[in-house]
N, C-alpha and C positions, 0 to 999 in steps of 0.2 A: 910821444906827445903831438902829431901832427895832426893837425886838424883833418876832419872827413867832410866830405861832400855830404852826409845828413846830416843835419845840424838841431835836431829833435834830442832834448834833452828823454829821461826815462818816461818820466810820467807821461809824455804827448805821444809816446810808442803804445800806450795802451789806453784802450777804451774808446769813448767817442771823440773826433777829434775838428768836430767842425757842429755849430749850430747849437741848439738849447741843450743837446747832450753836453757837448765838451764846455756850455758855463758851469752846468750842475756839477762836472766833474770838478771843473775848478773849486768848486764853492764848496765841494764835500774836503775837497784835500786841503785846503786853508783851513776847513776845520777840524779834520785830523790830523796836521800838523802842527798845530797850537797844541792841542791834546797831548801830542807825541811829545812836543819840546816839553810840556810842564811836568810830563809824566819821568822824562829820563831823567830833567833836569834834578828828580830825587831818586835818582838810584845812587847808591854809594858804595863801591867796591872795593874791600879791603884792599887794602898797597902800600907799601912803605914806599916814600916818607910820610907821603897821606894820603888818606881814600880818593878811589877816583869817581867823580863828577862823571855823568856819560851826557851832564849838558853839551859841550859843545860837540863830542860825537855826533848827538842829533841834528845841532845845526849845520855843520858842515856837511852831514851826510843829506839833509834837507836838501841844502842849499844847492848841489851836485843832481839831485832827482827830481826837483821843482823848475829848475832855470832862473834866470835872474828872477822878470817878472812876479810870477806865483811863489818863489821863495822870499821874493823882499815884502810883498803883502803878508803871506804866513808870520815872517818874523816879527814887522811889527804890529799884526793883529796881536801874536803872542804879547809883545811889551804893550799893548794898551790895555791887553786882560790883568797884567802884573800892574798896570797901573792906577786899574782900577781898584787895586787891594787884594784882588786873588793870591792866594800863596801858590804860585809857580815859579820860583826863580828857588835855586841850589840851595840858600841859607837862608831864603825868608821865612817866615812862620805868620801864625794870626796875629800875635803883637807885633810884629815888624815887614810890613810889605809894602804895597803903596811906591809912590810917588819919593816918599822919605827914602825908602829900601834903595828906590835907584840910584838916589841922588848921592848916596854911600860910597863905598870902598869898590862896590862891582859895576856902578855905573860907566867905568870908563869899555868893561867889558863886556858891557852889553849892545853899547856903542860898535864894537869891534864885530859881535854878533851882526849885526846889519853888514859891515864893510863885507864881512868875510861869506855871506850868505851869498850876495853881490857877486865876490870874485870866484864863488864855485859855480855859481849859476855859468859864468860867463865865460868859463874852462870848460863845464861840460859843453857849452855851445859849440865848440870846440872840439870836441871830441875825447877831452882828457881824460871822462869817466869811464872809457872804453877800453883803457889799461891800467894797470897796476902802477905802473912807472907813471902815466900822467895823472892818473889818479893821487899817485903821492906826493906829488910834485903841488897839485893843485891844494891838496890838503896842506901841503906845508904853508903855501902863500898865505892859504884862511889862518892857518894858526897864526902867523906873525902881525895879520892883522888884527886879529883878537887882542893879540896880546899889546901891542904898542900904547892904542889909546888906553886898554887899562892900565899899562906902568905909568901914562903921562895923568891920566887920574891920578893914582893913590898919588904920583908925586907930588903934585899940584893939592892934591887936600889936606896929606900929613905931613908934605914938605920934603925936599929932596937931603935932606940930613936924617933920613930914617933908612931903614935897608933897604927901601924898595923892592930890590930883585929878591930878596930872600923871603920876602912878604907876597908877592906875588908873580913871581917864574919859578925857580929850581925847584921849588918842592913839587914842581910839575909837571917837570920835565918828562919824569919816568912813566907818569901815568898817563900822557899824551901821545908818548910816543908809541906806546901798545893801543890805544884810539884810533891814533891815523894809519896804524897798522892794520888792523881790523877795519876802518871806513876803507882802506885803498885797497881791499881782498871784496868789499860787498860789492858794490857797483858793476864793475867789471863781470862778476858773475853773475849781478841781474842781467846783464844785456848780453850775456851769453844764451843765458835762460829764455828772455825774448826771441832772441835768434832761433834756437832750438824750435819754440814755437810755431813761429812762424814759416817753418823750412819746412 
């Protein structure tokens, strides 16, 4: 996990990287990030105890290949799309999206979405996404941050005399940790890939 003297997240490693090139690229990946996030956010992958979500896969994995910056605009370009009523969030539909949808049971976790965009950006600056170990490491942090303000939501809407954690962690657990498994194997091999390249 030690920091490197480059301090260039994935994306600033490719393509243009100064002038009207590198805004178009910005401006093209903000909107194939949005795309990506609404897109995973309905995949659903058989798993006991329940299917697995590959939304926050994307945004961690975002968050990690964007950098702070162009990952915290991605993200909440994404929630201003979901806010507009697009059905892109895991459990919204045509009848239930919107502004209502956030303000629900996953708005603490979408909140967490931002924190945790943030702290991968600001690891890979770092150099984290350049191993496995810091990779996992950094992943771990996103998750915890996801996760807290969403249990202090649901607790705070349904009340902390309901299960909370059972409503919103363990049934989770399993299926996140095969996510951060997979997010902490991709990265590291993109910038291997890079490397390869450029040698």
């Amino acid at each position: 996990m030690s920091a490197t003297t480059d301090d260039r997240v994935l994306t600033e490693a490719l393509g243009p990287t100064e002038g009207a090139g590198l805004r178009m690229k910005q401006v093209a990946l903000v909107v194939l990030g949005i795309m990506l996030l609404a897109i995973f956010a309905k995949i659903r992958v058989p798993m006991w105890p329940v299917p697995i979500t590959m939304g926050t896969f994307a945004v961690l994995t975002l968050g990690a290949a964007y950098g702070p910056r162009l990952g915290l605009a991605t993200v909440l370009g994404y929630l201003a799309v979901g806010a507009l009523g697009f059905d892109v969030f895991a459990n919204s539909s045509a009848e239930s999206n919107g502004l209502a949808y956030m303000m629900g049971g996953t708005g603490g976790y979408l909140v967490g979405y931002v924190l945790a965009t943030l702290a991968l950006g600001f690891a890979a600056r770092k150099g984290w996404d350049r191993s496995v170990p810091g990779m996992a490491g950094a992943l771990f942090v996103g998750s915890v941050l996801i996760y807290v303000p969403g249990l202090l939501w649901l607790g705070q809407l349904y009340g902390w005399d309901k299960p909370i954690l059972e409503w919103g962690l363990t049934p989770f657990l399993v299926g996140d940790a095969l996510k951060l498994a997979l997010a902490a194997l991709i990265l590291p091999a993109a910038w291997k890939q890079v490397g390869k390249a450029r040698g």
